[in-house]
C-alpha positions, 0 to 999 in steps of 0.5 A: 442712112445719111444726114438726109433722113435726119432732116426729113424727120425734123421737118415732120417735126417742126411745123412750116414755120419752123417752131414746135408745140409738143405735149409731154405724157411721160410723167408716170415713171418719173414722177407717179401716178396722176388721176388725170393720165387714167386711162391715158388713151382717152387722154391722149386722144383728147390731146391728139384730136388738137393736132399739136406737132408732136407728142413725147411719150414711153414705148409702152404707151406709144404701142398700146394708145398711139397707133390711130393717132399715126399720121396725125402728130409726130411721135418723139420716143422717150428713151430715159426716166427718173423716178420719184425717189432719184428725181435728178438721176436719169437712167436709159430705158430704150434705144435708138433702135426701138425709136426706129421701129416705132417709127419715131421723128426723135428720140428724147434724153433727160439730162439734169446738170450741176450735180454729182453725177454731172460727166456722165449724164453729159456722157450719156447724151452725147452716146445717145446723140451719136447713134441717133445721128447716124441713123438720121435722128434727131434728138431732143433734150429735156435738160435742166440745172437743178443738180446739188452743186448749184446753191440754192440762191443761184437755182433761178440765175438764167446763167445756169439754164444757159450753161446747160442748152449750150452743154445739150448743143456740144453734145450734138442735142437738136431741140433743148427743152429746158425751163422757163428763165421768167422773163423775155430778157433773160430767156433770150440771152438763154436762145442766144448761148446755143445754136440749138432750138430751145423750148421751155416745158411748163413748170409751176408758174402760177395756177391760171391758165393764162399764166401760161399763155403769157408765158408762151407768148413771151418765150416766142417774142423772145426766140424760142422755138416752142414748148414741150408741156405736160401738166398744163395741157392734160390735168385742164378740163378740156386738153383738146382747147389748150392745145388749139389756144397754145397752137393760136400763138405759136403758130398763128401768131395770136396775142394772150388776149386772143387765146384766152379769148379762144379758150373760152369759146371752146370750153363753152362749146364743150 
């Protein structure tokens, strides 16, 4: 397949301007069972009903709860886990070949950096981007630098984020998900460092919802490309009203006060 394909899946994926609002159901097999993924058909539906640019999840899910959502959002298939007792050990449990027959726009890699073990995840990602490209698929990254090796009083230093984008884009990563840095600033020399397209995923940045807003607003402002949530979107009341207000932002170009303002005119129309 020529580098043709890997550009029509990209543009399935990316919405007309170019930015990306992903939702994230994965967290299971990494991180344990939560009561608001069950039954996780009903909850994605409640999330593809918003019509967000994609959805990341594992191939089982993706073969018993995606198929009438075909068509509807893209599928980014998760090809590595960690678990609730190596939280900073991915491991692969699919294959480019599998993301092929299940139709995927890409194919997504953990890859946790400053560790021990910080060559061969690197090892693994650049394997896993080489056989995607080949067969014109794009590849994500959910890439963070919380390995034992940073000191725990550099965790937060935008250097370490940055570090680990640029190590996601020489590997031949397209879409780097990676935290958020807390400011617009620091967050925009993170952008700058790769020629890859970088989102944040949702982390723990306080308990309101409009938290979250700003925060997506400032990584827009800031050039990112989007987000790649998951608990914000699906542990909230109505996932269906999140993901419109997120859409408000980063497609629309709405301010925090407009997505807040729509969040509440559809939780009251629920």
């Amino acid at each position: 397949m020529s580098l043709l394909g890997k550009e029509v899946r990209m543009n399935r994926l990316l919405h007309e301007d170019g930015r990306l609002l992903a939702v994230a159901v994965d967290q299971a097999t990494a991180r344990g069972i939560f009561n608001e993924l069950m039954p996780i058909a009903r909850k994605i539906s409640e999330i593809a009903e918003a019509k967000p640019d994609a959805m990341t999840m594992h191939k089982g899910i993706a073969d018993t709860c995606f198929h009438e959502h075909v068509g509807k959002t893209s599928l980014i298939f998760k090809a590595s886990t960690f678990s609730p007792w190596q939280p900073n050990s991915d491991v692969q449990v699919a294959t480019v070949e599998e993301a092929l027959r299940y139709g995927a726009d890409a194919i997504s890699m953990g890859c946790i950096v400053g560790g021990e073990d910080n060559q061969e995840q690197l090892h693994n990602l650049a394997a896993l981007a080489g056989e995607a490209h080949a067969y014109g698929l794009p590849v994500v990254a959910h890439i963070y630098p919380r390995g034992s090796l940073i000191p725990a009083e550099e965790k937060s230093d935008w250097r370490h984020t940055a570090y680990a984008v640029r190590a996601g884009a020489e590997v031949g990563v397209d879409i780097v998900k990676t935290k958020y840095t807390g400011d617009p600033e620091t967050f925009h020399k993170v952008v700058a460092s790769t020629p890859a397209k970088v989102v944040v995923a949702g982390g723990d940045i306080g308990s309101k919802i409009d938290d979250y807003f700003q925060m997506v607003y400032d990584v827009i402002d800031a050039g990112g490309t989007g987000i790649t949530f998951g608990r914000i979107v699906w542990n909230r009341e109505n996932p269906t009203a999140v993901v419109k207000a997120f859409k408000h932002i980063i497609h629309e170009g709405g301010t925090v006060k407009e997505a807040i303002e729509l969040h509440e005119q559809l939780l009251n129309e629920k």
